[in-house]
C-alpha positions in Angstrom: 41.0 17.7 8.4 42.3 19.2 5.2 40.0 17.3 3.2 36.8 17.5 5.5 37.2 21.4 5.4 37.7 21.0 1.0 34.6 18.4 1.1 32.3 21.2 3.1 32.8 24.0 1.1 32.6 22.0 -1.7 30.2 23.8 -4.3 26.9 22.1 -4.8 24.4 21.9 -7.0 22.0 23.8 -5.0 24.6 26.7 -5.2 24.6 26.7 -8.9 20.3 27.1 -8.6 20.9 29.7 -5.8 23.2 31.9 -8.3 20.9 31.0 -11.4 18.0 32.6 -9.1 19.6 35.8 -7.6 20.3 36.7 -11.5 16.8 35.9 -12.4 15.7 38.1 -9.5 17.6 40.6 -10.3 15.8 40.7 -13.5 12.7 40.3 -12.3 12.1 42.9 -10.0 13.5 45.0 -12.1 11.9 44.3 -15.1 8.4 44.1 -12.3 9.1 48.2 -11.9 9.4 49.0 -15.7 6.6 47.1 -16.5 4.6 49.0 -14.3 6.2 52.3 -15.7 5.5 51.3 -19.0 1.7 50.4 -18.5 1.3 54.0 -16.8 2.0 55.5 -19.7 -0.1 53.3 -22.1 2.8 50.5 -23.4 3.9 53.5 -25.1 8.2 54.4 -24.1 8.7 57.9 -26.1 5.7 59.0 -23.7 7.5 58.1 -20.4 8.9 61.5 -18.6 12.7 61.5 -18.6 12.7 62.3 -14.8 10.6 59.2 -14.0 12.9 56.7 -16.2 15.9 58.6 -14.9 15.0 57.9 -11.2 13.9 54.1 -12.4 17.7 53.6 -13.7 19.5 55.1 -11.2 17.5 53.4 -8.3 17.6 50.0 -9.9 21.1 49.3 -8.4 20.4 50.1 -5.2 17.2 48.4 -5.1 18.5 45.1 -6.2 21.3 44.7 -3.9 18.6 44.9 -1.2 16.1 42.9 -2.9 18.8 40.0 -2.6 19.9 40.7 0.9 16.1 40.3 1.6 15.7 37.1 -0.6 18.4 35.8 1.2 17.5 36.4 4.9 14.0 35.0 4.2 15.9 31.9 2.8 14.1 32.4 -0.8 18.0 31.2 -2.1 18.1 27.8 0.1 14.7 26.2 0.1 13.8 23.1 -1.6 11.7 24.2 -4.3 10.6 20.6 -5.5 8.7 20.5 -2.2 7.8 24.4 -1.8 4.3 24.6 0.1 2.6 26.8 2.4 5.9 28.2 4.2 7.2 28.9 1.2 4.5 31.2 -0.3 4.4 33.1 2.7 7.9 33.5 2.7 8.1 35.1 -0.7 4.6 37.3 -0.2 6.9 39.1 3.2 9.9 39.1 1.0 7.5 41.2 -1.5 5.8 43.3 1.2 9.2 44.1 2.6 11.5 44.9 -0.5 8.1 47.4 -2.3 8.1 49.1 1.2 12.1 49.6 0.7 11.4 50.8 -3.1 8.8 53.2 -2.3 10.7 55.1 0.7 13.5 54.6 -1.0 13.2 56.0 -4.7 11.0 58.7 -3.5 13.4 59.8 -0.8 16.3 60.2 -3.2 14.9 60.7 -6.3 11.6 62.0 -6.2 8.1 61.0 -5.9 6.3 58.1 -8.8 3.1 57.3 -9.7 0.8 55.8 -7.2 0.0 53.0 -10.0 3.9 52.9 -10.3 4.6 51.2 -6.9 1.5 49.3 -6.7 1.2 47.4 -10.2 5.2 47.2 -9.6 4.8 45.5 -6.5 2.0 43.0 -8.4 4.4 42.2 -11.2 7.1 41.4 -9.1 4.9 39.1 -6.8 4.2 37.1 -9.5 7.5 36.6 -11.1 9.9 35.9 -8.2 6.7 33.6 -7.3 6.2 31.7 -10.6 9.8 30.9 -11.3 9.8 28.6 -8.0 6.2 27.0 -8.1 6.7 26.5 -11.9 9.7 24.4 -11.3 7.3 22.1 -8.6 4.7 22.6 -11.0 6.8 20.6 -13.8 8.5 18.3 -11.5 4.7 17.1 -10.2 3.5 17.1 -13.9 6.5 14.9 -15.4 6.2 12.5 -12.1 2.5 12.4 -12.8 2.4 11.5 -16.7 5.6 9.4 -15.4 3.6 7.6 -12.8 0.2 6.8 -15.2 2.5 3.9 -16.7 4.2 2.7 -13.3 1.5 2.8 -11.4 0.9 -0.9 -9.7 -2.8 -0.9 -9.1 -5.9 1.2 -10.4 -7.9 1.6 -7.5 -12.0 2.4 -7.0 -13.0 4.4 -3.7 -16.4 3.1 -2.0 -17.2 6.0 -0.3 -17.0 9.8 -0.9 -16.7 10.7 2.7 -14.5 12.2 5.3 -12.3 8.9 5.4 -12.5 8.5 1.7 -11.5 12.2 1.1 -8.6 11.2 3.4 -7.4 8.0 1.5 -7.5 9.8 -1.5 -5.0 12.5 -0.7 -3.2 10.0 0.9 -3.0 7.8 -2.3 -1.6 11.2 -4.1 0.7 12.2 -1.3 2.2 8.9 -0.3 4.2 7.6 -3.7 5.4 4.7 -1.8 1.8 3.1 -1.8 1.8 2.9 -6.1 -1.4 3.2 -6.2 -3.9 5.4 -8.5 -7.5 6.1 -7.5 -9.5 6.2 -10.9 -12.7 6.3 -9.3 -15.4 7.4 -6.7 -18.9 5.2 -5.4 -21.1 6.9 -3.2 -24.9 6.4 -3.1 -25.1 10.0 -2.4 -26.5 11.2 -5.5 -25.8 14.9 -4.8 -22.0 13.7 -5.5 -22.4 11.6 -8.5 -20.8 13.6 -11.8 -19.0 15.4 -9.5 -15.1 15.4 -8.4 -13.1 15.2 -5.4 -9.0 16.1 -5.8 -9.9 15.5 -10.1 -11.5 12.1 -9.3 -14.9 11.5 -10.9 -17.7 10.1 -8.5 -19.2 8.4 -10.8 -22.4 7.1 -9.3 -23.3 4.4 -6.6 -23.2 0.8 -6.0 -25.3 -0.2 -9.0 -22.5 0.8 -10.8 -19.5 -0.9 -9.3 -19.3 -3.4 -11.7 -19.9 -1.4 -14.5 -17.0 0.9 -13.9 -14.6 -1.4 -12.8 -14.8 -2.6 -16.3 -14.0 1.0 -17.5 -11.2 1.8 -15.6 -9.7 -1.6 -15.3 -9.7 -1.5 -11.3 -7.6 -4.2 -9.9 -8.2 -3.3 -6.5 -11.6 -1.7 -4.5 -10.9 0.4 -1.0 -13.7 0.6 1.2 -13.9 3.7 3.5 -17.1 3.6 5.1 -16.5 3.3 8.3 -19.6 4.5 9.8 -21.9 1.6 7.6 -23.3 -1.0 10.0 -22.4 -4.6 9.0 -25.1 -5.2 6.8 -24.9 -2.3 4.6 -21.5 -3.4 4.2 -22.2 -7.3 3.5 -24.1 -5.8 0.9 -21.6 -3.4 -1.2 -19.1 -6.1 -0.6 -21.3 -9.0 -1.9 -21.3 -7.0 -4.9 -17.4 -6.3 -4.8 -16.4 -10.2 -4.6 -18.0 -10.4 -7.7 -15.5 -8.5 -9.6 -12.4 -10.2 -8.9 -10.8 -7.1 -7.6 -8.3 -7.0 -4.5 -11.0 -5.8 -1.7 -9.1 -3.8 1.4 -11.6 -2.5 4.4 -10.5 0.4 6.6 -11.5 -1.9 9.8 -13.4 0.2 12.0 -14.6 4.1 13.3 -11.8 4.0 15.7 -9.4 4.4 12.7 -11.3 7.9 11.4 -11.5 9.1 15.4 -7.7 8.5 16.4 -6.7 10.0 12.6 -5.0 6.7 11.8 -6.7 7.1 8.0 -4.4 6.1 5.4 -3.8 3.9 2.6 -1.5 1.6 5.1 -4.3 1.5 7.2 -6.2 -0.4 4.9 -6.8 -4.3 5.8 -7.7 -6.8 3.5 -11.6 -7.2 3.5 -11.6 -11.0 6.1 -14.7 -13.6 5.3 -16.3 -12.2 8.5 -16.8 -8.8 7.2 -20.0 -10.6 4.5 -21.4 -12.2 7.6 -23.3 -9.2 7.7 -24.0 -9.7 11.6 -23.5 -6.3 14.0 -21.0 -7.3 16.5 -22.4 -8.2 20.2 -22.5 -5.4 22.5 -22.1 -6.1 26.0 -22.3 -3.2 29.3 -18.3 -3.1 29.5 -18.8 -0.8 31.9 -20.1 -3.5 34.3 -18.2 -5.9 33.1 -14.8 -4.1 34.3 -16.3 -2.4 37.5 -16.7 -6.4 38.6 -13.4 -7.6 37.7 -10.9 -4.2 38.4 -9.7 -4.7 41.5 -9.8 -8.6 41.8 -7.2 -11.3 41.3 -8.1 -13.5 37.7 -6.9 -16.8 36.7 -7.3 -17.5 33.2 -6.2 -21.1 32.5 -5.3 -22.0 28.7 -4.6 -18.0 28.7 -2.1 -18.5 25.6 -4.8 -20.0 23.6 -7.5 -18.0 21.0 -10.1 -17.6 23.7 -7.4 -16.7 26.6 -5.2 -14.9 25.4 -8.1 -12.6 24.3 -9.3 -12.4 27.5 -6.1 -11.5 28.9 -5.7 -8.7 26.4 -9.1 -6.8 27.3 -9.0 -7.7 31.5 -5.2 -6.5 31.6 -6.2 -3.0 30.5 -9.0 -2.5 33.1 -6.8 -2.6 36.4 -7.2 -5.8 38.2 -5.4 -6.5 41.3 -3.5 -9.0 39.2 -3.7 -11.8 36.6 -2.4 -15.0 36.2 -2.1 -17.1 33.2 -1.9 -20.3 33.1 -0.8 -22.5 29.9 0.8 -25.3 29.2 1.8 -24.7 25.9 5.0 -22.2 26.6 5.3 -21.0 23.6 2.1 -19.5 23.3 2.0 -17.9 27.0 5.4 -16.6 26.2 3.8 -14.5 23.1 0.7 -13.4 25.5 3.3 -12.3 28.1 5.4 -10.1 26.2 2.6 -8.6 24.4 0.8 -7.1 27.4 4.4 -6.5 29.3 4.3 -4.0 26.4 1.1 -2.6 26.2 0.6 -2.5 29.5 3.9 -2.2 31.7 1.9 -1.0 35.0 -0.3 -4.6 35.2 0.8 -7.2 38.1 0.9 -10.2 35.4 2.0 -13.7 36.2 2.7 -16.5 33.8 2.6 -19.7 35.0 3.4 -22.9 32.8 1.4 -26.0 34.3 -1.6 -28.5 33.1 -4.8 -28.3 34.6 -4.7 -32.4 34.8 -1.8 -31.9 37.6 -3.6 -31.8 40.9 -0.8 -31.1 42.5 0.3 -28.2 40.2 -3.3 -26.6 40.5 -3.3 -27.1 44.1 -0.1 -25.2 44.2 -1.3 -22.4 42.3 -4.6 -21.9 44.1 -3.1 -21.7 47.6 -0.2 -19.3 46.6 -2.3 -16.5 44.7 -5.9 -17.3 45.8 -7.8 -16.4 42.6 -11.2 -14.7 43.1 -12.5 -15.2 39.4 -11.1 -18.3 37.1 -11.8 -18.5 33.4 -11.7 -21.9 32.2 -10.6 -21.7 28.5 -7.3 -24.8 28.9 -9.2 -27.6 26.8 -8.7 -30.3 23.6 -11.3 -28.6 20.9 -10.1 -30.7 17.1 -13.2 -32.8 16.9 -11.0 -35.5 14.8 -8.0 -35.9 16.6 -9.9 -36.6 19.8 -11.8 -38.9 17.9 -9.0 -41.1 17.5 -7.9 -40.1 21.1 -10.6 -40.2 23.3 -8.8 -40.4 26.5 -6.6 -37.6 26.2 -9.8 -35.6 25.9 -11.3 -37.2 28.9 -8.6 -36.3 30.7 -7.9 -32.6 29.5 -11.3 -31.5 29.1 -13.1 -33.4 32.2 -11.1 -34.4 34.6 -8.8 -31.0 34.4 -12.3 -29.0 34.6 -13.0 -31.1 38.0 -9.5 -30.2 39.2 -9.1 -26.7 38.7 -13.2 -26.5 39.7 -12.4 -28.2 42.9 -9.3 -26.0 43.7 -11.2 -22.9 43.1 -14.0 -24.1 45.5 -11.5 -25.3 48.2 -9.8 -21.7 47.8 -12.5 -19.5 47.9 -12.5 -18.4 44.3 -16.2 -16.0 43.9 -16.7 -17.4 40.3 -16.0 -19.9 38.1 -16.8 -19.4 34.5 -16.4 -22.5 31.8 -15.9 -21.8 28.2 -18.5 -24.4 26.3 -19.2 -24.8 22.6 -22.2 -25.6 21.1 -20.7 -29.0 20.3 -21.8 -30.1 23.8 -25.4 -30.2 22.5 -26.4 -33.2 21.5 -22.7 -34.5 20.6 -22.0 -37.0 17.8 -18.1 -36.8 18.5 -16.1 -37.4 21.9 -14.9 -33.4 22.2 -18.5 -32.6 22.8 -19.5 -34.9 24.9 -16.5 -34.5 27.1 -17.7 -30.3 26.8 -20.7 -31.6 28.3 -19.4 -33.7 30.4 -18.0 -30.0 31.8 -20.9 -28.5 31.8 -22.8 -31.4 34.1 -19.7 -31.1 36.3 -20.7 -27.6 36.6 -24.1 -27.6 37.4 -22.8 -31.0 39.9 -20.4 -28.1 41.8 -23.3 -25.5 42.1 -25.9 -27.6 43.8 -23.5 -29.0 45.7 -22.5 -25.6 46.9 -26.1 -24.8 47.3 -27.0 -27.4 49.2 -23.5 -28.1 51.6 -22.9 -31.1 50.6 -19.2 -30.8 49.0 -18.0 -33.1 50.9 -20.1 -36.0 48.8 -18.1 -34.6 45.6 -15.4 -37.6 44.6 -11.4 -37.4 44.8 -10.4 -37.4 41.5 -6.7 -36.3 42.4 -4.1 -38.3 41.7 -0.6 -38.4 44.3 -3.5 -39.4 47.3 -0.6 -40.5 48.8 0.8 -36.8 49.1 -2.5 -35.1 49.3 -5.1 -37.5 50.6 -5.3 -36.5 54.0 -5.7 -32.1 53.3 -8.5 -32.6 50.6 -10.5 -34.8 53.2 -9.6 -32.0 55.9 -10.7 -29.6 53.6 -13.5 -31.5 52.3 -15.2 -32.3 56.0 -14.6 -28.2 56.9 -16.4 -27.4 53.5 -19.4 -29.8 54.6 -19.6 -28.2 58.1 -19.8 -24.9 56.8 -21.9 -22.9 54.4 -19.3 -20.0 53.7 -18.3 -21.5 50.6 -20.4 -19.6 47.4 -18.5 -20.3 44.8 -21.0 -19.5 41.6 -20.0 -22.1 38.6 -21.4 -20.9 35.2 -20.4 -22.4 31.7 -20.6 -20.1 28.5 -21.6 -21.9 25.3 -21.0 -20.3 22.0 -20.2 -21.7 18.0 -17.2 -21.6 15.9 -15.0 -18.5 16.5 -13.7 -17.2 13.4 -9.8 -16.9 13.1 -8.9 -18.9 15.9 -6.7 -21.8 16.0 -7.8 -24.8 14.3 -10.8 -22.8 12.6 -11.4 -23.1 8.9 -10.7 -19.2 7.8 -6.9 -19.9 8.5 -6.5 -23.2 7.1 -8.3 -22.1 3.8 -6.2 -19.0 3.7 -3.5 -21.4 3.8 -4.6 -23.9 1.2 -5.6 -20.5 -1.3 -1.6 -19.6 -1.1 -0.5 -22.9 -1.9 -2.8 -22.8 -5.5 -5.4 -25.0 -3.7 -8.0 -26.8 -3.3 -9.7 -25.5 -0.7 -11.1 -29.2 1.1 -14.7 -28.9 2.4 -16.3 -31.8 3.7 -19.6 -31.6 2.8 -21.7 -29.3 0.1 -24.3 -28.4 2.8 -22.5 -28.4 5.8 -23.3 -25.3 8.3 -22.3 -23.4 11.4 -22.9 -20.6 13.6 -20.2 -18.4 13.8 -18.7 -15.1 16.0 -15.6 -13.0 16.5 -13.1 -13.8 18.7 -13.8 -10.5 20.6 -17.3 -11.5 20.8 -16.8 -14.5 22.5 -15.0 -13.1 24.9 -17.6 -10.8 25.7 -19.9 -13.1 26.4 -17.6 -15.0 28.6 -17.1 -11.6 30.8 -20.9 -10.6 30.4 -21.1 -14.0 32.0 -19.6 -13.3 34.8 -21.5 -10.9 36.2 -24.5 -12.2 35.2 -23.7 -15.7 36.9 -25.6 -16.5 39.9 -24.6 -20.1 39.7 -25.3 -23.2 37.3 -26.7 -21.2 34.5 -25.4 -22.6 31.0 -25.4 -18.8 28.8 -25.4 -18.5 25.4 -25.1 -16.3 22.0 -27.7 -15.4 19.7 -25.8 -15.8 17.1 -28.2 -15.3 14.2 -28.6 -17.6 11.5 -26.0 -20.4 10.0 -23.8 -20.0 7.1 -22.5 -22.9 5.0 -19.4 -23.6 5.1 -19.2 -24.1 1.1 -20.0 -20.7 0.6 -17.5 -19.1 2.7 -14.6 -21.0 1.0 -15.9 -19.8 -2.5 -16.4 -16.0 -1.3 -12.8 -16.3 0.2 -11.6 -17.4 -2.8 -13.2 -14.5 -4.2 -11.7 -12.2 -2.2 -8.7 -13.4 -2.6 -8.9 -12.4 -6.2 -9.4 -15.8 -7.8 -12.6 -17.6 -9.8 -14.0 -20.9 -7.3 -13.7 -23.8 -9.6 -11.5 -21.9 -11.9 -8.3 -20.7 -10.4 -9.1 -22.7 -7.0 -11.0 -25.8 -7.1 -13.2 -26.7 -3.9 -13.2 -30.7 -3.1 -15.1 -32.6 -0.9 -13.7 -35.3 1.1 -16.6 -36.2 3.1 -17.9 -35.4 6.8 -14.8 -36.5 9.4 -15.5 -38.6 12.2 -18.0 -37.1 14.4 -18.8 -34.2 12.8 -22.2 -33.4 12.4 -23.5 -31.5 9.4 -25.3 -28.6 11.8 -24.3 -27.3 15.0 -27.5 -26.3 17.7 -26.8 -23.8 20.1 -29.3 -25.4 22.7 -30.7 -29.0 23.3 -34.5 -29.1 22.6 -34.7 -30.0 26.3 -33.6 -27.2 27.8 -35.5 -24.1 28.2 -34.3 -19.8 27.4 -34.9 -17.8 29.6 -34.1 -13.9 28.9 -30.8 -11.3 29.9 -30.2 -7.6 30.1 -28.3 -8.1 26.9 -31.3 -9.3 24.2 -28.5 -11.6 22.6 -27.0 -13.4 25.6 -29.9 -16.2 26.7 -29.7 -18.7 30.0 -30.6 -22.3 29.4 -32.5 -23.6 31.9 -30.2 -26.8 33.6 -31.5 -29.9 32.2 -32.4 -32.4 35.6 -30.0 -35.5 35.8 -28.9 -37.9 38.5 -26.2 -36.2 40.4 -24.8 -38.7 42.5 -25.2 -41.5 39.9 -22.9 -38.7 37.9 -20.2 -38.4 40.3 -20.1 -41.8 41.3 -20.0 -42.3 37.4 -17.3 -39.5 37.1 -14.7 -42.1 38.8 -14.8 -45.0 36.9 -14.1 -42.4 34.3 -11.3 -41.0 35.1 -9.7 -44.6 35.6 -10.6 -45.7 32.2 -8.7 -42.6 31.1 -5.9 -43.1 32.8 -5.7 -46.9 32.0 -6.8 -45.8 28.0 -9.4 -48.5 28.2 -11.5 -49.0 24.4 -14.3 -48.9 25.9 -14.0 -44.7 27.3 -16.7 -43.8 24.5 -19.3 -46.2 25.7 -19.0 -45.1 29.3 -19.6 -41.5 28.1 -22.4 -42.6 26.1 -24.1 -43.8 29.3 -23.2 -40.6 31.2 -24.4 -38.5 28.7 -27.8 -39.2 27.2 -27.6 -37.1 24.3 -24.3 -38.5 23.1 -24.7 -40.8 19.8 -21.6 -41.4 18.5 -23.3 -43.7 15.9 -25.4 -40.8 14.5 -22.7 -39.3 13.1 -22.6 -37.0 9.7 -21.9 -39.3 7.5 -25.5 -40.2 6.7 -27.1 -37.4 4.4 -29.3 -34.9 5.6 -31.4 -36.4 8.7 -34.5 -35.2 10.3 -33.1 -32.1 12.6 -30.9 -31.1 9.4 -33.8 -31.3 7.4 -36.0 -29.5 9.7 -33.2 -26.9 10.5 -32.7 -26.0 7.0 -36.1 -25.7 6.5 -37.0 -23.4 9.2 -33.8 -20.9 9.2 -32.6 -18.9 6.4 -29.5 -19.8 5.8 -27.0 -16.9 5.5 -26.3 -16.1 2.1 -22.6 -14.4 2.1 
């Protein structure tokens, strides 16, 4: 106890300032009252009356015991002055008001009245002095930081954008030292600004002169604060920005400047889907959430790109409840916690299971009786199901049929599919096994349309066990006509940051030194967001009135070749220089252009001008399901011969026009007809 008590009342170094500054006050105001005599009487002291400079002395005691009293009351003696601000100033301009209140009653009370000019210019004087000493002592501390800081900062910085959100990362950048950063610059193409400043920083003209002053200011990195730009004015200032081999971060979105979350740690690095240049999908939300609130959802491969990010934006729009289904643990673990978080109110259940387990589906079905499914469990690596063509076979069609089937037998209201637009016209097994789906799809509608359920095959394996309820089932479902059941697949292209996309594994192959591997020069795809695509897939939903295949106008193509080069780019680097891009050739069954629709099939128009319905194309039903059986055994028994009976089931499948040959006649005619995007 003895030395805790000697530790407190230790003296600190804050005391020794305190003391320093009651002796300077002292002086000060002091001094502050025979200024102001002084200048009354010209600067001259013989001319100041001897009953004026007597009262001055003999008040001066007096009035400097309570000047400190004040001071100290007002906490002018315990603040930190390194940080004085606002509080501060109006702490010391009450301390002022107070104390030449005090000196005026006070001297002319006792000792007889003074000039006016006396108490007033005193009162100035001593304003400024007990005020300077403390903001002088910031003032030096923020100037010796400040030249310190020119040769320790990390990174010279340029600011695109001279607006509300840029004004706010700038006095961010000055306030936040943590960040290291110095903002040499403005670019605005708001010429009223240019050759102006904002906080001391020069706007020094607009995009034309990005690269030009990046030169001049050795800018390592470029913030872009434009948050209000639509995605092509953007493509365009950053087309420009790639080219400087400058460190490019992107406040993401509006939201950011709304919710006040604008700040240098905001600031994301600039993705490859920011120079696509495409304004996002937009999509009635509205009616998409007043369909599903309320109602029980079954997401299958929830844990995957796709599901889980349809999880994230149904959970927040009150359903009744919502299941997901994955048999990857890991990843349905990771969805789970997330939205126990976020949203701690939602009836969530995580259910691990395969959709090839008839049983397991079964079992889910009857115990929470979903009344909208979203298919998204499926094998989507084009290569490795090349080389195992069975395992897709029997993930992507025959656990479609089975968790199809349950739904129906369960009353489920909708069943929507998630397609690519790898099903059309598929060189490779995946895409033919998506459209293999898709036909299933269109084979569940009219047979819900018509009544005649009870003709679909028994796929199921375990008859033994279950046999004798699916046929029960099956004759009820034929009797009736209660079942309506609306099956709908959604078909969109690549979806940019998923798993297994090409953004992630070139980020990957850009930290290791490189190369970056692309397998052809001329390769190109369609591409969208991740929240995109799961837009569509909900504006599906509401739209479906059964057997409709829906799909994206996703613009125009980009090569693949140029996005690796502008993420090298962005990543800092010269293509070819610091990263080399190789080509290893087109993979097995991968074609060198994606199509979003088969040339058979028809578009017919949407509320949304982006989302389009292909018209079914006509095939032999019954031959299919009869066909469907066979395949399912060949699956199961892993027969060689799987891609030959898929072939036959599918009549745009050629497996032996694959991409290996060089540009054919639909690439050719492709690239001539759309613009490909230039990113």
């Amino acid at each position: 106890m003895t030395i805790g008590k000697r530790n407190r009342y230790q003296l600190k170094h804050w005391h020794m300032i305190a003391v320093l500054l009651i002796a300077y006050d002292v002086i000060a105001i002091n001094m502050a009252y025979f200024l102001a005599l002084w200048f009354r009487f010209d600067c001259i002291f013989s001319k100041i009356p001897q009953n004026y400079y007597d009262s001055y002395l003999k008040f001066a005691p007096i009035y400097s015991i309570f000047c400190v009293v004040i001071f100290w009351i007002l906490r002018l003696y315990q603040s930190v002055w390194r940080f004085a601000s606002y509080s501060e100033m109006i702490r010391i301009i009450a301390a002022t008001v107070i104390t030449s209140t005090i000196h005026i009653v006070g001297i002319t009370a006792l000792f007889g009245r003074m000039p006016i000019s006396y108490y007033l210019v005193g009162m100035g004087i001593q304003f400024l002095l007990v005020l300077g000493i403390r903001f002088s002592y910031r003032f030096i501390l923020l100037e010796r930081s400040r030249k310190k800081g020119e040769e320790t900062y990390a990174s010279r910085v340029m600011l695109i954008g001279a607006g509300a959100a840029g004004q706010m990362i700038l006095r961010d950048s000055m306030k936040a030292k943590e960040t290291n950063v110095k903002i040499c610059c403005i670019i605005d193409d708001n010429s009223n600004k240019w050759n102006r400043y904002i906080e001391g920083v020069p706007v020094v003209g607009g995009r034309d002169e990005i690269l030009l002053n990046v030169e001049k200011y050795h800018i390592d990195k470029i913030f872009l604060a434009i948050p209000s730009a639509s995605a092509e004015e953007k493509r365009d200032i950053l087309n420009i920005c790639k080219e400087t081999g400058c460190e490019l971060k992107n406040l993401p979105g509006l939201y950011q400047f709304v919710t006040g979350e604008v700040s240098i740690k905001a600031m994301k690095d600039v993705a490859v889907e920011d120079l696509l240049g495409r304004d996002p999908i937009e999509v009635n939300m509205e009616e998409i959430f007043q369909y599903i609130r309320g109602k029980t959802i079954l997401i299958t491969g929830g844990g995957g790109s796709i599901g889980s990010e349809l999880c994230r934006q149904i959970a927040g729009h009150e359903p009744r409840q919502l299941i997901i289904f994955d048999i990857y643990e890991n990843n349905a673990y990771n969805i789970e916690q997330e939205l126990k978080e976020k949203y701690p109110d939602l009836n969530l259940k995580v259910l691990i299971g395969s959709v090839r387990d008839s049983r397991r589906i079964q079992q889910v079905f009857e115990t929470y009786h979903p009344e909208i499914v979203y298919h998204a469990a499926a094998h989507k690596h084009v290569p490795l199901m090349e080389v195992s063509p069975c395992e897709a076979i029997k993930n992507n069609v025959i656990g479609t049929y089975k968790t199809a089937y349950a739904a129906m037998l369960n009353g489920c209201q909708r069943f929507v599919l998630i397609s690519t637009d790898k099903a059309v016209n598929p060189t490779n097994i995946m895409g033919a096994s998506k459209r293999l789906c898709e036909m299933i799809i269109q084979s569940f509608d009219k047979a819900v349309k018509e009544g005649t359920i009870h003709r679909l095959p028994n796929l199921f394996t375990h008859k033994e066990e279950n046999l004798v309820k699916i046929r029960t089932l099956r004759i009820q479902a034929g009797k009736e006509t209660s079942i309506r059941t609306e099956f709908v697949a959604v078909r969109f292209g690549n979806v940019l940051g998923s798993n297994g996309s090409v953004i992630p594994l070139f980020k990957k192959q850009i930290q290791k030194g490189g190369p970056i591997t692309v397998t052809h020069p001329d390769i190109i795809r369609y591409f969208m967001t991740i929240p995109e695509a799961v837009s569509l897939v909900l504006q599906a939903g509401t739209y479906a009135k059964g057997g409709e295949i829906f799909v994206l106008d996703m613009g125009v193509p980009v090569k693949i070749d140029t996005l690796a080069r502008n993420l090298i780019k962005l990543s800092g680097y010269k293509p070819d220089v610091d990263i080399k891009v190789a080509y290893t050739g087109l993979r097995p069954g991968e074609k060198l252009y994606e199509e979003k629709l088969m040339a058979e099939e028809g578009m017919k128009k949407t509320r949304n001008e982006l989302i389009h319905i292909g018209s079914p194309i006509p095939f032999d039903y019954e031959s299919f399901l009869l066909q469907l059986n066979n395949l399912m055994e060949a699956a199961y028994e892993n027969r060689e011969e799987i891609c030959k009976m898929v072939e036959q089931m599918v009549s745009t499948y050629h497996p032996e026009t694959n991409g290996s040959e060089k540009k054919g006649e639909g690439y050719q005619k492709l690239y001539q007809e759309v613009a490909v995007t230039k990113i």
